[in-house]
C-alpha positions in Angstrom: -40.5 -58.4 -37.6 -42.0 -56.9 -34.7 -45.5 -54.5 -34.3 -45.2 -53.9 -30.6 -48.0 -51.2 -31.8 -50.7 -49.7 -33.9 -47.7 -47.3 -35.4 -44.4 -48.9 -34.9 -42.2 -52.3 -36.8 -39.7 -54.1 -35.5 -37.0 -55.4 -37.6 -34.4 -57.8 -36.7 -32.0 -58.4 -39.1 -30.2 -61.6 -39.7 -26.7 -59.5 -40.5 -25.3 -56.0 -40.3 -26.9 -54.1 -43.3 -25.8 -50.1 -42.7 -28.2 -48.8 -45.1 -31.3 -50.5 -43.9 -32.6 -47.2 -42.3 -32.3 -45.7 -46.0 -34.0 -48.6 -47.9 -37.2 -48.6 -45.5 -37.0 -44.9 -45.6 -37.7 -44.9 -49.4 -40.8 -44.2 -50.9 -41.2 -47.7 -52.6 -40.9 -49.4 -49.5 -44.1 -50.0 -47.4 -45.3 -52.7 -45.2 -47.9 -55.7 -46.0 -49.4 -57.6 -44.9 -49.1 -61.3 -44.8 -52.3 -62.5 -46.3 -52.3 -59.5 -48.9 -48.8 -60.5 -50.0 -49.2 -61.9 -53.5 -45.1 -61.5 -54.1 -45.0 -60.2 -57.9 -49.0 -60.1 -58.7 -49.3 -57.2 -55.4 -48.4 -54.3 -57.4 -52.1 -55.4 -59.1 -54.0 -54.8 -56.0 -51.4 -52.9 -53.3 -52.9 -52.0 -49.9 -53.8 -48.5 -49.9 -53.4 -46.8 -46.5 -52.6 -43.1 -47.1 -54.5 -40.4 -48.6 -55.1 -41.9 -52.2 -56.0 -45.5 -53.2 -56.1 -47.1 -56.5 -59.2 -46.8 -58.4 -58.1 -48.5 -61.5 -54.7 -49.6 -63.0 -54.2 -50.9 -66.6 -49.9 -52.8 -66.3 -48.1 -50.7 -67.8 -50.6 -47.9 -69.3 -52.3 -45.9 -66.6 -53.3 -46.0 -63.3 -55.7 -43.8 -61.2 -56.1 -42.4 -57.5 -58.9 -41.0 -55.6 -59.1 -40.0 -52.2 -59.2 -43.1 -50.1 -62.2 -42.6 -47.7 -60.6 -44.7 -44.6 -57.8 -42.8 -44.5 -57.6 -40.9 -40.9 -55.8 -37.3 -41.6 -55.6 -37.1 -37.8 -53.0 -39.6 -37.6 -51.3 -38.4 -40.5 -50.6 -34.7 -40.4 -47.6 -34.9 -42.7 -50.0 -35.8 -45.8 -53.0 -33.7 -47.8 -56.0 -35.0 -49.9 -56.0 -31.6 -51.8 -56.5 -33.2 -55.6 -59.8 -35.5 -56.4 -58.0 -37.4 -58.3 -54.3 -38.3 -59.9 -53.9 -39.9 -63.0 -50.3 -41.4 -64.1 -49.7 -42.3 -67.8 -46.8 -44.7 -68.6 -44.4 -45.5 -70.6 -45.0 -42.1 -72.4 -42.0 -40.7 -74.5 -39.6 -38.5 -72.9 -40.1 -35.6 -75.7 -44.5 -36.0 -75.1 -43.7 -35.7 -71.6 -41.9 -32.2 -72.1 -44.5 -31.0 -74.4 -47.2 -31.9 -72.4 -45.4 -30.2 -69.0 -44.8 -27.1 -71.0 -48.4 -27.0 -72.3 -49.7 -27.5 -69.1 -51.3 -31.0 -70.5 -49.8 -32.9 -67.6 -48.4 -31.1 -63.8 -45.5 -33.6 -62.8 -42.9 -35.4 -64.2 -42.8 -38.1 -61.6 -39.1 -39.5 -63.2 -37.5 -36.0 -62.6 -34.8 -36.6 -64.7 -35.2 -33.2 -66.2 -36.3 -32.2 -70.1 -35.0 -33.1 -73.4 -32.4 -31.0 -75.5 -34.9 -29.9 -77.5 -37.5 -28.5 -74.9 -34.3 -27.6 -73.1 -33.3 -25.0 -76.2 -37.1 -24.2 -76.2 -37.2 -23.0 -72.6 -33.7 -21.1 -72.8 -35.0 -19.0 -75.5 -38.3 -18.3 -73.7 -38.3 -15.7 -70.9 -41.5 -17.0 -70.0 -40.7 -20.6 -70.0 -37.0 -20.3 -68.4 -39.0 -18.0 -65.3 -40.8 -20.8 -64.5 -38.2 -23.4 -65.0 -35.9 -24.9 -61.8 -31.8 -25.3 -62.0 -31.3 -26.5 -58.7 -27.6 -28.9 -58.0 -28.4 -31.8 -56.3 -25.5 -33.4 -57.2 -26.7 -36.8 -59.4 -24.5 -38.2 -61.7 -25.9 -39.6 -65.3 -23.1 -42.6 -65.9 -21.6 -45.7 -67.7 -21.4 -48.9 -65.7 -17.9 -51.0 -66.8 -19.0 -54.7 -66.3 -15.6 -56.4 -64.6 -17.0 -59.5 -65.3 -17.5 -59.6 -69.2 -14.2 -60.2 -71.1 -11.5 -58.3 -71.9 -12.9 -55.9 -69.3 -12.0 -58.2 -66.4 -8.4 -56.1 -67.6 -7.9 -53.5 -65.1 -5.8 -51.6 -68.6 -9.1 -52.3 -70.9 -11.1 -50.7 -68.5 -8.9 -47.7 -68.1 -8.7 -47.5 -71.9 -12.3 -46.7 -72.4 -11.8 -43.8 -69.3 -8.8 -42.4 -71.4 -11.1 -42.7 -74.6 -14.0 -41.1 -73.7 -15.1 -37.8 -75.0 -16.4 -36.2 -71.8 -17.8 -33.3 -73.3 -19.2 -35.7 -76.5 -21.2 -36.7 -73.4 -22.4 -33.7 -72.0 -23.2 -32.4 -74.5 -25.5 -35.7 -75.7 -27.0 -35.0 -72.2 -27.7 -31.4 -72.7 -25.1 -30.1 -72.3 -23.3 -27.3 -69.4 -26.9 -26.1 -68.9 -27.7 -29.4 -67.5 -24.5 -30.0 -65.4 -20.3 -30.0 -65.2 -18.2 -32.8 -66.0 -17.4 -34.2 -62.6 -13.9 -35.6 -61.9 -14.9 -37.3 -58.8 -18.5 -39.8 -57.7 -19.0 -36.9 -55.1 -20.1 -33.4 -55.5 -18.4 -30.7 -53.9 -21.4 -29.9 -51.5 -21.1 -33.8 -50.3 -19.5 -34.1 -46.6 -16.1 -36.3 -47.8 -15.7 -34.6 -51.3 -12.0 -34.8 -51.9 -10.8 -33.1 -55.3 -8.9 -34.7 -57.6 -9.0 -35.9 -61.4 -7.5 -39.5 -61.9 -8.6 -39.6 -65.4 -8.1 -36.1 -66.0 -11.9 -35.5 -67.1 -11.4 -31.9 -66.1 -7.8 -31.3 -67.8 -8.4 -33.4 -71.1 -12.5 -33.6 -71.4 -12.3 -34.9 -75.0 -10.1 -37.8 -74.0 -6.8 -38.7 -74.3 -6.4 -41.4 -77.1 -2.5 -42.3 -76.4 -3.1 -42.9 -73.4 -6.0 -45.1 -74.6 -3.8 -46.9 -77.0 -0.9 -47.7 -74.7 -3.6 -49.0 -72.3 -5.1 -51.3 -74.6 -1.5 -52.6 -75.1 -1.1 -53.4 -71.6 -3.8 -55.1 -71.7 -3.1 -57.4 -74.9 -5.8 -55.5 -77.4 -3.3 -53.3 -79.1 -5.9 -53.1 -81.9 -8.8 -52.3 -80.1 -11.8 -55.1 -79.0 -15.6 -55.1 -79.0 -18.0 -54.6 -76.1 -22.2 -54.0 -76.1 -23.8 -51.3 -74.2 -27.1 -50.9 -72.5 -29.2 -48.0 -72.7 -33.3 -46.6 -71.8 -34.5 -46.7 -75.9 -36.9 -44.7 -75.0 -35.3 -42.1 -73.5 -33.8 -40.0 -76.2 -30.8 -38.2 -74.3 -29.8 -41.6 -73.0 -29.9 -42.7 -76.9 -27.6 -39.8 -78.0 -25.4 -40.2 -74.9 -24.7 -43.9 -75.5 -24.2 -42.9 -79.4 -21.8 -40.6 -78.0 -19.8 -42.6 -76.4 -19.8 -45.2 -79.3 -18.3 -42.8 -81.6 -15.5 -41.7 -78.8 -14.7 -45.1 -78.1 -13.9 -46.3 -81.9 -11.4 -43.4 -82.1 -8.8 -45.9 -80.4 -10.7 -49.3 -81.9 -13.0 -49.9 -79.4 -16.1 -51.6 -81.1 -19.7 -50.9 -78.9 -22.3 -52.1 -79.9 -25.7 -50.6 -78.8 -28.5 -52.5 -76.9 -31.6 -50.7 -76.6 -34.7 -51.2 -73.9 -37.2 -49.9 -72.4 -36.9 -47.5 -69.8 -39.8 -49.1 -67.5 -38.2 -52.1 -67.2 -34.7 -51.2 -67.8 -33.2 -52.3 -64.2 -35.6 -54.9 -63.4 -35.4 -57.0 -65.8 -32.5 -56.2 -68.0 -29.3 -53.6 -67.0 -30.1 -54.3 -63.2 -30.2 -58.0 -63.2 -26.5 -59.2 -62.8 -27.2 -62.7 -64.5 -28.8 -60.8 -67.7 -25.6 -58.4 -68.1 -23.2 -60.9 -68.2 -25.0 -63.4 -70.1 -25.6 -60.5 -72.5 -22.1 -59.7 -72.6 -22.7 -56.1 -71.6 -20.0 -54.8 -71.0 -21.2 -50.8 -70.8 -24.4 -50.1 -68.7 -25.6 -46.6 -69.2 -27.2 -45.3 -65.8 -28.1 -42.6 -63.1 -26.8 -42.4 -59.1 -28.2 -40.0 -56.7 -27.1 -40.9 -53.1 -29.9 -43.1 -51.3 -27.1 -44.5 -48.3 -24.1 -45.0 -47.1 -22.1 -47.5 -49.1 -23.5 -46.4 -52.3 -19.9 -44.6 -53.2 -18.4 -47.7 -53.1 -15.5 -48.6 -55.9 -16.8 -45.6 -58.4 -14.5 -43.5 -60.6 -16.3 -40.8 -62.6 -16.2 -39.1 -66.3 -19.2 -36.4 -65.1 -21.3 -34.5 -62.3 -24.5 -33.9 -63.0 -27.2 -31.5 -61.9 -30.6 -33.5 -62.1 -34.3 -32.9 -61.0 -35.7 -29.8 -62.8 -39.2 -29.6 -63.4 -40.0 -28.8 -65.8 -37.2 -27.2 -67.3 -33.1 -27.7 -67.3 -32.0 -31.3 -68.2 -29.6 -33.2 -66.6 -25.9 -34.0 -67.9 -23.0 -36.2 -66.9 -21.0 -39.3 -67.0 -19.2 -41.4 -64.7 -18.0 -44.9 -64.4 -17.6 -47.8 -62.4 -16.7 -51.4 -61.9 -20.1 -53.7 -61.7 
């Protein structure tokens, strides 16, 4: 790295890496600097160099900003200190949260993963509520990871059994339902430059699943009787919950056995569903989990069971499935 000046950073990288301009374009990623780098203590005492600085913050609770009093709006025109202060609450259910947004208790969802099924049927029936609701495509998918690496799903045929078994609609419906978004049959949404259509699994012909298919798959792959698999889901997060349930009861139509791990939502990819030496030592075998496009190569090897239309605030849920190798 490289600071040839007061506003620019060199990187030199040691290997091609296409979606580096998208990674250091995310909000997440900001420069520190050397002697403030604490590795995984800094998110205790991060650098503040914006418009807001942290007063306070309690791990996992609540933290607080206030306008940070160095901060030059001059050389930052893109950015506002309009609000005194911002307080974020974590790890606060997903139901509290909707209530709280309709109420006018809290402003911002900063997940934007949409509302729950039953703030969702709230909202619907509420001229009020639904006017000031958002039901804008954006074209996320909510999805099931399939781990090629846990046994019998290292089977191409196992694999394509739980596709053929799943109840599509079982799963949009979990997510909150058509309101929320269409069962996709490809990873990209029509509005994508590169959308292609087609339906491999024929998630748009036969959404509740086809289970002959399903069985004669699991023949092929020497588990004519079914086999047993655990999935990974946000406990916390209640259409996740009814989603993975969902899929559990599609799956043991053709004797597939899932079993369901739960946990928590704030530490779901970091330490647990994200963490490729945890999955597999885990056996998981199903990893429930949401994509919206961040760069280039993140299409790569997906087949899909949904589209989904995410990010209303503070109204419409999301809904969808889709699938892929890990």
């Amino acid at each position: 790295m490289q600071t040839p000046d007061p506003a620019t950073i060199v990187f030199r990288l040691r290997q091609p890496f296409a979606d580096f301009d998208y990674v250091a374009a995310m909000p997440q990623t900001v420069p520190v600097p050397p002697a403030r780098d604490t590795g995984a203590s800094y998110q205790l005492h991060p650098v503040s160099t914006g418009p807001y600085m942290f007063r306070d913050y309690q791990l996992g609770k609540q933290f607080t900003l206030v306008r940070n009093p160095y901060w030059n709006p001059a050389a930052d025109p893109d950015r506002k200190q309009l609000a005194a202060r911002v307080v974020v609450n974590l790890n606060i259910d997903a139901g509290t949260i909707d209530e709280n947004l309709i109420r006018d208790f809290a402003q911002v969802n900063m997940t934007g993963a949409g509302t729950q099924a039953a703030a969702q049927a709230q909202i619907l029936k509420d001229p009020a509520l639904k006017k000031n609701a958002d039901d804008v495509p954006t074209g996320g998918l909510a999805f099931t990871y399939i781990n090629t690496r846990v046994k019998p799903l290292d089977n191409v045929h196992c694999r394509r059994a739980i596709e053929y078994a799943a109840d599509k609609t079982a799963f949009q419906t979990a997510l909150g339902g058509p309101p929320g978004g269409d069962i996709a049959t490809t990873v990209l949404p029509p509005g994508l430059a590169g959308y292609d259509k087609f339906d491999l699994y024929e998630a748009g012909t036969r959404p509740h699943g086809d289970l002959a298919r399903a069985r004669r798959e699991l023949a092929a792959c020497g588990q004519p009787g079914g086999f047993s698999t655990a999935m990974a889901f946000a406990a916390d997060l209640p259409k996740e919950k009814f989603a993975a349930a969902a899929l559990q009861q599609a799956l043991s139509r053709a004797g597939i056995t899932v079993t369901l791990q739960g946990y928590p939502s704030g530490t779901f990819f970091s330490s647990f569903a994200g963490v490729p030496n945890y999955v597999h030592q885990h056996d998981l075998g199903l990893v429930f989990g949401a994509w919206g496009r961040t760069g280039p190569t993140d299409t790569a090897s997906c087949t899909t069971w949904s589209q989904a239309q995410p990010s209303r605030r503070p109204g419409i849920p999301t809904s969808a499935s889709s699938t892929t190798p890990w």
